[in-house]
N, C-alpha and C positions, 0 to 999 in steps of 0.2 A: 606489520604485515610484510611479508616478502615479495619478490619477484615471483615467486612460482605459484604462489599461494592467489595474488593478484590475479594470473594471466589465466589460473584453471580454475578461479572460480571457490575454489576452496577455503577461501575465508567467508563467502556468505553461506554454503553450505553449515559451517561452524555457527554462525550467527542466528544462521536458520532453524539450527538444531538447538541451540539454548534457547531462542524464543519459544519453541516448541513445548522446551522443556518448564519454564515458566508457565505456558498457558494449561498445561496437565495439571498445573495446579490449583486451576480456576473452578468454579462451579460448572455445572452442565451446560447450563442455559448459556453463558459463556464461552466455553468450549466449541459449543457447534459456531454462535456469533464469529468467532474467532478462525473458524475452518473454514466458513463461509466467507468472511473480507479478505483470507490469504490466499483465498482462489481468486476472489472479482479485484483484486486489487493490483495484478499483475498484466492487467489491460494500460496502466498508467506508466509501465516501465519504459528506462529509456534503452538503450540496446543493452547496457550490462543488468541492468536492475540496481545496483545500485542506490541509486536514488529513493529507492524505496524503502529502505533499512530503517531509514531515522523515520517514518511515519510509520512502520509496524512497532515499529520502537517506544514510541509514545504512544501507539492507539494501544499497545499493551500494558507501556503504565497503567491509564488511564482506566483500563478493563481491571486492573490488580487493584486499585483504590477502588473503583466503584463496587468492586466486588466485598471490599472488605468494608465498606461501610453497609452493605446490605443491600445498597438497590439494586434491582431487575434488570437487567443487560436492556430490553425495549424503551427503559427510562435513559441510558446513556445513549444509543444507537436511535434510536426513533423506531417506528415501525416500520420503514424500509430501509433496510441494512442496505440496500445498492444505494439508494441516493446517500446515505452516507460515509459510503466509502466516495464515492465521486466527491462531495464536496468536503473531506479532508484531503484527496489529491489534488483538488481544484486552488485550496489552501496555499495548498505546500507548493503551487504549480506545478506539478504533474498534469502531463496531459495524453487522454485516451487518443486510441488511432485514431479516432474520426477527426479530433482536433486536430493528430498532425498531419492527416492525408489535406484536411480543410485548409489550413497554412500552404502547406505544398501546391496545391490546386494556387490559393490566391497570389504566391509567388511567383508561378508559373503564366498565369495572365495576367500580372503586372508588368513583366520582364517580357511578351507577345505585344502590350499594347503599351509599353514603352513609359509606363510611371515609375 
């Protein structure tokens, strides 16, 4: 990856676009799982995003097997797709704003009351 590619972002665009292009080739039921975790899953980013490549990465493996063996997208994700996007970012350590506003707050009245 380049300098220019780095600084504008344009290598996850790239990344972004072949995952895309992989998941078009998933079943339906799929498809939407998959459009659904790349929207709730970007609560976990850190300022570039970054970090979040290698867990769309694997959760797309992971949809590409299961899909090819036949099971139900509900049987890999559970029946709530939000809790498990959380607890593959929780995994991976990613962590949603609340956690890092939560951290900020405890930092800030540690360093007030002198621990």
């Amino acid at each position: 990856m380049n300098f220019y590619d780095k600084i504008t972002g344009h290598d996850m665009t790239k990344q972004q676009q072949a995952m895309d292009q992989r998941a078009q080739q998933l079943p339906s039921d799929y498809q939407t799982a998959w459009h659904t975790l790349n929207q709730q899953i970007w609560s976990y980013t850190d300022f570039s995003g970054r970090n979040l490549y290698p867990i769309l990465e694997g959760v797309l493996g992971l949809f590409e097997e299961s899909a090819a063996e036949g099971m139900p997208v509900a049987d890999v994700t559970g029946a709530n797709l939000a809790q498990f996007v959380a607890d593959i970012a929780a995994a991976q350590g990613a962590k949603d704003y609340r956690g890092k506003l939560r951290e900020q707050l405890n930092r800030a009245v540690a360093l007030h009351f002198g621990k």
